[in-house]
C-alpha positions in Angstrom: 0.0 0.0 0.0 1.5 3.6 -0.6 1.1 5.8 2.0 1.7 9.3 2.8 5.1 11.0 3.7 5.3 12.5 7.3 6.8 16.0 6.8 7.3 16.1 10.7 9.9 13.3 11.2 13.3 13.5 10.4 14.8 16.8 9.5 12.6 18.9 9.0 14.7 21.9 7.1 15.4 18.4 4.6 12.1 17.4 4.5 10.9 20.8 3.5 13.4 21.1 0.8 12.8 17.6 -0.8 9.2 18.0 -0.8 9.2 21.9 -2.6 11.9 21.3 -5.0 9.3 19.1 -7.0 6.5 21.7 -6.6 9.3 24.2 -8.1 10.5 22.1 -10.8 6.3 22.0 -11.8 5.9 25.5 -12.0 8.8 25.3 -14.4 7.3 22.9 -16.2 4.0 24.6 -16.6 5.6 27.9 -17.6 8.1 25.8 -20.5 4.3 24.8 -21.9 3.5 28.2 -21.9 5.7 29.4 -23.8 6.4 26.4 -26.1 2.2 26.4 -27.1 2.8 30.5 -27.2 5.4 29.5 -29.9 3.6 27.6 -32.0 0.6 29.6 -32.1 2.7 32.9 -32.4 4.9 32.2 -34.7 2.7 29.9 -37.3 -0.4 31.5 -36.9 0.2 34.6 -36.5 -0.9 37.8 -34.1 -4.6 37.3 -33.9 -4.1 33.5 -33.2 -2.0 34.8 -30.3 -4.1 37.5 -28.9 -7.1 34.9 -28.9 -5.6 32.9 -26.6 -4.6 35.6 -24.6 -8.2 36.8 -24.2 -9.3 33.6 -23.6 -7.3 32.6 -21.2 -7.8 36.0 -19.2 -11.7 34.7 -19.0 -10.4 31.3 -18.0 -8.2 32.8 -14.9 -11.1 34.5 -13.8 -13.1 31.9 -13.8 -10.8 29.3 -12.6 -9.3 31.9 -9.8 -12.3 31.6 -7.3 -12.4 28.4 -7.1 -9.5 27.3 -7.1 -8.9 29.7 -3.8 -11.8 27.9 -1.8 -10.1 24.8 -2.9 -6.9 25.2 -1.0 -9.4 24.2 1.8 -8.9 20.7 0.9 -5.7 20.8 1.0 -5.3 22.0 4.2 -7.8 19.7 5.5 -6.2 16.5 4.0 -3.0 18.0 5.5 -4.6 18.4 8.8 -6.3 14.6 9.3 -2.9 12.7 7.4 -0.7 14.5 10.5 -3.0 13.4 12.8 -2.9 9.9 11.0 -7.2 10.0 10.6 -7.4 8.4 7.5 -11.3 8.1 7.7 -11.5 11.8 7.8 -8.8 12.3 5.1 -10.5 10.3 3.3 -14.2 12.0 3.7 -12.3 15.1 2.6 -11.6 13.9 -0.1 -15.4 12.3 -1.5 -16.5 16.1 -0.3 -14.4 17.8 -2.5 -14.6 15.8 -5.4 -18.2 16.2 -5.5 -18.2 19.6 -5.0 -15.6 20.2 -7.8 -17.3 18.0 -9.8 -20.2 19.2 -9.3 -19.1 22.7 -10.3 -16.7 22.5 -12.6 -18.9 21.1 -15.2 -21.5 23.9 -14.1 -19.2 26.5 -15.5 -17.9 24.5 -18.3 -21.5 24.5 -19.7 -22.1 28.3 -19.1 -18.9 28.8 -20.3 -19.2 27.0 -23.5 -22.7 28.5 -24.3 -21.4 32.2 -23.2 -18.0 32.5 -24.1 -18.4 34.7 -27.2 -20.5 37.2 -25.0 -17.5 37.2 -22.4 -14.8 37.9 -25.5 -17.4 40.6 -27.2 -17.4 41.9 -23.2 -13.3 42.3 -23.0 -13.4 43.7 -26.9 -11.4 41.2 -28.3 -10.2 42.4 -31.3 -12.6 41.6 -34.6 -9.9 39.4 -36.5 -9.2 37.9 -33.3 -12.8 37.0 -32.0 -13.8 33.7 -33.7 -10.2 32.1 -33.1 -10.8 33.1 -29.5 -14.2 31.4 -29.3 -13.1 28.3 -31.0 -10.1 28.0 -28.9 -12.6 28.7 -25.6 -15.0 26.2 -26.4 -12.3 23.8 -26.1 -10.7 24.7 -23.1 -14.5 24.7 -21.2 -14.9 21.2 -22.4 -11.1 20.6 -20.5 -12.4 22.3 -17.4 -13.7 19.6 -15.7 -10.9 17.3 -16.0 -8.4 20.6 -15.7 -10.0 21.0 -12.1 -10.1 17.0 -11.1 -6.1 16.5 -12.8 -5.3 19.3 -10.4 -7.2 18.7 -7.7 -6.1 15.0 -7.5 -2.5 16.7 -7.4 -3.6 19.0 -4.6 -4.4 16.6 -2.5 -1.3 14.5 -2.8 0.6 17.2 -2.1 -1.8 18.0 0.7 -1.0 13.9 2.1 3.1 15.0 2.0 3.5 13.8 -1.6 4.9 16.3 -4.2 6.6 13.5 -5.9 3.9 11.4 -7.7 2.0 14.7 -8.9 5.1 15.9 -10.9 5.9 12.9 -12.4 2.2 12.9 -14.1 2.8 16.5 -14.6 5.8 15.5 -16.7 2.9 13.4 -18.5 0.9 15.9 -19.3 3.8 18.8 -20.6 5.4 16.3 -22.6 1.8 15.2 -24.3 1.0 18.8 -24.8 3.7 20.1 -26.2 4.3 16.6 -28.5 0.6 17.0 -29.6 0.3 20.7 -30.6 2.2 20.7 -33.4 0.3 17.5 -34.6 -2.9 18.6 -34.2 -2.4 22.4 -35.2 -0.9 21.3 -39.0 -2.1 17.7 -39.1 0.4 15.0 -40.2 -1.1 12.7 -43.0 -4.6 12.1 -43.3 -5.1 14.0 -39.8 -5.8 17.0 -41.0 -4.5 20.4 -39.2 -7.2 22.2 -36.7 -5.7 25.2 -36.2 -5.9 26.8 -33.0 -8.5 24.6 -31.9 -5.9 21.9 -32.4 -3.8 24.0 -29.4 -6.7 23.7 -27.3 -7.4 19.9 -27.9 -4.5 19.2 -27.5 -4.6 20.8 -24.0 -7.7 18.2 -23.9 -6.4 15.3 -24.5 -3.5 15.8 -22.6 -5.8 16.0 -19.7 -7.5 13.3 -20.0 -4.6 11.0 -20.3 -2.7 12.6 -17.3 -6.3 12.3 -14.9 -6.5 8.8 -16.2 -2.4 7.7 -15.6 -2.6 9.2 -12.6 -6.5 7.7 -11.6 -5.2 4.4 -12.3 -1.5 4.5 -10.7 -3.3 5.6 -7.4 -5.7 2.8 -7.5 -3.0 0.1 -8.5 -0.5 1.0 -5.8 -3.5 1.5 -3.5 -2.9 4.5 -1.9 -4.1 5.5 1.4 -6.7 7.7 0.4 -7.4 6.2 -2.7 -11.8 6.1 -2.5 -13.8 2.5 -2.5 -16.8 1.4 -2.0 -15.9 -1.4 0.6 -13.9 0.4 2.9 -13.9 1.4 6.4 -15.9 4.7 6.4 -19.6 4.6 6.4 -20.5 4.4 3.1 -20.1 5.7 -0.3 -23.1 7.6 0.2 -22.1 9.8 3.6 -18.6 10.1 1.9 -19.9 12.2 -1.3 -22.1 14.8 0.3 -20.5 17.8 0.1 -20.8 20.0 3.4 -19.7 23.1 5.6 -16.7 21.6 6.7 -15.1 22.9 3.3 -14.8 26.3 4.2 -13.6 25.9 7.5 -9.9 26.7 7.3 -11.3 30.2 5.1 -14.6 31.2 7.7 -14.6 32.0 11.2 -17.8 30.6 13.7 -19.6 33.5 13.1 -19.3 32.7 9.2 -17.2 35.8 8.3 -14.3 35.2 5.5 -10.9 34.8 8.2 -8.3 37.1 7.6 -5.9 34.6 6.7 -8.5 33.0 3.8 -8.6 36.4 2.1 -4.7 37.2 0.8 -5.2 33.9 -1.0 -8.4 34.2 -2.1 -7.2 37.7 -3.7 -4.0 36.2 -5.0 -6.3 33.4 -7.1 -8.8 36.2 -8.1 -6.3 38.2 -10.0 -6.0 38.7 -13.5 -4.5 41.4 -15.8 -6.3 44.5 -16.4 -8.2 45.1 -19.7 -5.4 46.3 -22.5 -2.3 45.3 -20.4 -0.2 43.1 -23.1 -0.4 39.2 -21.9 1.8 36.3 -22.3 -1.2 34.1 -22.9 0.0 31.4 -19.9 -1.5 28.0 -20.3 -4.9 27.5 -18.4 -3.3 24.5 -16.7 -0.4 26.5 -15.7 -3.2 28.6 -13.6 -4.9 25.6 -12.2 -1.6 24.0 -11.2 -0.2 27.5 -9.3 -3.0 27.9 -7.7 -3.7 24.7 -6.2 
């Protein structure tokens, strides 16, 4: 069974090191996509390719900014009950928040899909850039869902003392992106080449495979707060109903936002002010920083 690493035995100046150095190396990882993807689109497709994903990932950050704060909650939660080794808790935690991301995630990727030219013609994307933003957007909303899960799975490792296992499937899903958007941008034989919705399917798939991988590694090496039906909790039921005890590391008893909840909640709610020129950053990159 593979269990969590305890960050409080040991050294724990070592400890501390080994466990950020992977988070670091992500953030690296997820920037290199960036900028690799902004390469491709930029260079081949030109500047109105480029500002479209710029604009639509400025909608996607907003969107994704929110939530994500509130779902550093989990995290601190999963941290909380693996310290003091309550696996039943940990685990509850964890069927809470999956639901409730779940849940909204593909809220928002439905009213984002149906209303993303309305949030462009909002932001006044540029004319020649509007349609390659909204085909690149649809895209990315139909990614959301398993954007939030991929990253949320990671969160939660990392939450358990593991920032090992989540960069290796990060590693996964860079070197998928970046090895599919060429590919599916010009095509390659009878594939044929998608343009800049190619950039964002590619984002897609990528997803998908990494959330899968990394589903199925969890569940093969049967980790410690990997979810089943059989186990010792009281049923799948109770476990997947999401609840106030989210928001408890973020509100105080009298149900007021904690001062500690709101630098964060701020730092996730961010985005670039209307005409300021944009590196248009992957949406994943967002998703990963954030959690």
């Amino acid at each position: 069974m593979l269990r969590s690493r305890s960050l409080t035995e040991g050294s724990i100046s070592r400890g501390l090191l080994l466990f950020t150095l992977p988070i670091l190396f992500g953030n690296i990882l997820q920037s290199l996509n960036g900028t690799v993807n902004s390469i491709w689109v930029g260079r081949y497709l030109g500047e109105a390719a480029l500002s479209a994903t710029a604009n639509s990932n400025t909608v996607m950050f907003l969107l994704l900014g929110g939530v994500f704060g509130l779902s550093m909650a989990a995290t601190i939660l999963v941290g909380q009950y693996v310290g003091a080794r309550n696996m039943p808790e940990a685990k509850r935690v964890v069927g809470t928040s999956t639901t409730f991301f779940f849940v909204l995630s593909a809220a928002i990727s439905v009213i984002g899909w149906i209303t993303c030219e309305s949030l462009l013609r909002a932001m006044n994307t540029p004319a020649d850039a509007l349609p390659l933003a909204v085909s690149y957007m649809k895209v990315i909303f139909l990614a959301l869902p398993f954007m939030y899960l991929y990253a949320f799975v990671m969160a939660v490792l990392r939450g358990a003392g593991d920032s090992k296992t989540p960069l290796y499937f990060l590693l996964l899903s860079v070197a998928l992106d970046i090895a599919l958007n060429p590919l599916l941008i010009f095509g390659a034989g009878p594939m044929p080449g998608l343009g800049i919705t190619g950039s964002a399917l590619a984002t897609l798939i990528a997803q998908i495979i990494s959330l899968m991988a990394l589903l199925v590694y969890l569940y093969r090496r049967q980790h410690v707060l990997a979810l089943h039906a059989g186990d010792d909790l009281h049923g799948l039921r109770e476990r997947f109903v999401p609840g106030r005890q989210l928001l408890q590391p973020f509100v105080d008893g009298h149900g007021r936002l904690q001062n500690t909840a709101a630098p964060h909640i701020r730092a996730n709610c961010s985005f670039p002010a209307r005409g300021r020129p944009l590196a248009p950053l992957h949406p994943t990159a967002h998703a990963e920083r954030s959690l």
